[in-house]
N, C-alpha and C positions, 0 to 999 in steps of 0.2 A: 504494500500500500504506500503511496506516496502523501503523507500525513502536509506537507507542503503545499501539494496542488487542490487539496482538500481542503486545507485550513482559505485557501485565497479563492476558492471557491464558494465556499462557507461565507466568505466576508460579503457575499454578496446577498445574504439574506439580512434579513433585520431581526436577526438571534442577539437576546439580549449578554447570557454568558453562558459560556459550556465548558466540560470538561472530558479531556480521554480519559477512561478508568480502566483497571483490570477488574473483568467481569467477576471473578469470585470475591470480591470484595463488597457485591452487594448486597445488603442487609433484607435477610428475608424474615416477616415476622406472620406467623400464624394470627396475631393480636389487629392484623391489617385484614386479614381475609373476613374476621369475625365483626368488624365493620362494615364490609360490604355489606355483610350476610344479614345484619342487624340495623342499617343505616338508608343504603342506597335503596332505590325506588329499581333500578334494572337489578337487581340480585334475582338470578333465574330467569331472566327475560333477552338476554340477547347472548350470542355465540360469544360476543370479545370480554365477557364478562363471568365469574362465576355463579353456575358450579361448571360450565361448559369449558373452561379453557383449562381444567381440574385442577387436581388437591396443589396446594401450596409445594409440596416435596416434589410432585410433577414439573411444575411450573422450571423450580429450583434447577430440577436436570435439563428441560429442555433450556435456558440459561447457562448452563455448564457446558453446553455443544461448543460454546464461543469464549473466546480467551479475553478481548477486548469490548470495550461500551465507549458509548459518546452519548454525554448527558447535553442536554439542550433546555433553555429556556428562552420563551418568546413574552411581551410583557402589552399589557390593555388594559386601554383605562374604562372606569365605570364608573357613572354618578351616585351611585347604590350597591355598597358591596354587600346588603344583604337583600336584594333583587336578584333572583338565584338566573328568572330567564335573561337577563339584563346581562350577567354576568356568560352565560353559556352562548349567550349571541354573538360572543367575542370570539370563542374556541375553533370557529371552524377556518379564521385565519391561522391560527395557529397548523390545524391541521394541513392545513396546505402544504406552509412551510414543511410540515413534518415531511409528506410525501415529497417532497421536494430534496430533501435533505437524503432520504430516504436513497431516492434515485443515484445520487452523488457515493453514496457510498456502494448501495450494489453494482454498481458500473468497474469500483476497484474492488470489491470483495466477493463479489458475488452473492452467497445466501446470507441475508439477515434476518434479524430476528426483532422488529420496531414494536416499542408500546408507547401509548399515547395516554392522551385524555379520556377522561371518562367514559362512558360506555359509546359502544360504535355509532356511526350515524348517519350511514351512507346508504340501509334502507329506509325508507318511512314505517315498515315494520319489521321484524327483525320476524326468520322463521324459525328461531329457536322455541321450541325445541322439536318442534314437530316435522321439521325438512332439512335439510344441509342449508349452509352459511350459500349465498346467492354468491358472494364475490369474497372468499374466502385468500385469496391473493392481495388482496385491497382491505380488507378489516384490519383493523389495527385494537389491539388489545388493551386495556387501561393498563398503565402502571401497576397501581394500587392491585390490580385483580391480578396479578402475578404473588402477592402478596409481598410486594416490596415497598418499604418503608421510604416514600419520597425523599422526607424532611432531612432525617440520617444520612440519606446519599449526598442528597445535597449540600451539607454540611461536612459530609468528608472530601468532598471535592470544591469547597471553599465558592459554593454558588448561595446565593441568598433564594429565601422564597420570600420575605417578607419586605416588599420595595414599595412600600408607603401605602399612605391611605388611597382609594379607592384603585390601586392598581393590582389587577392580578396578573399573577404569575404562573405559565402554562408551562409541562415540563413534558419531556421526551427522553425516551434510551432507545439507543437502536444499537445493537449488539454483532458482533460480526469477527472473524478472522481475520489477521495480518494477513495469511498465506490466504484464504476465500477457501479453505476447505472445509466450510462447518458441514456437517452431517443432519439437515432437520425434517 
């Protein structure tokens, strides 16, 4: 991988900070999954979300296929950050970026493994669980439903989540191999 032609590639989007990680360094916590499961409104309602993208230990291994991560944050402002639709109206620039970002690196790596923002949102209805994922090449999984502890990553990799009052902050790992040999 040419981390150089990447990085000046990357300058071309309006990523606010990121970091290369090694991928076994990411903090998996069962304590994350048991929020979904207890919090979220898509808990059991779409493929990129649990219990469909399974158990947290799963999650873990297909994670393990990849030696390196690229954490990313994108940043949007909002009049009301307790406006939940206000605030989710901003996400799907982010996701853009993501697939964006996404491309850049399978081009040098070949298979990756991207999770994203909250649950999918590229059907109007998700056929979980009654049919296969419509576009299961283009889903992108939340973070959180892999059972990884955002805030911890981002704090070991010296990125902020909390960048003032009414901005939030969208985050992204897209995981992948120096060599593009991952197995997924």
């Amino acid at each position: 991988m040419d981390r150089k032609k990447l990085e000046e590639q990357i300058a071309q989007y309006p990523i606010f900070e990121y970091a290369f990680i090694e991928a076994d360094k990411i903090p998996f916590r069962d304590k994350v999954r048991y929020i979904c499961e207890t919090e979220c409104p898509q808990y059991g309602r779409s493929w990129s979300c649990p219990p469909a993208v399974g158990t947290v230990r799963e999650c873990r291994e297909r994670c393990a296929r990849f030696d390196s991560g690229f954490l990313f944050t994108t940043l949007a402002e909002v009049n009301d950050m307790e406006n939940m639709e206000e605030m989710l109206d901003t996400r799907m620039e982010h996701e853009k970026i993501t697939e964006q970002v996404r491309r850049l690196f399978m081009e040098q790596c070949g298979k990756v493994l991207t999770l994203s923002t909250e649950s999918c949102a590229l059907c109007k209805t998700c056929t979980y669980p009654d049919a296969p994922c419509r576009r299961p090449e283009q889903m992108l999984p939340c973070v959180e439903s892999y059972g990884i502890l955002v805030t911890e990553l981002a704090e070991k990799c010296g990125i902020s989540f909390m960048n003032g009052a009414g901005v939030v902050t969208w985050f992204s790992l897209i995981l992948y191999r120096e060599d593009g040999t991952a197995q997924v």
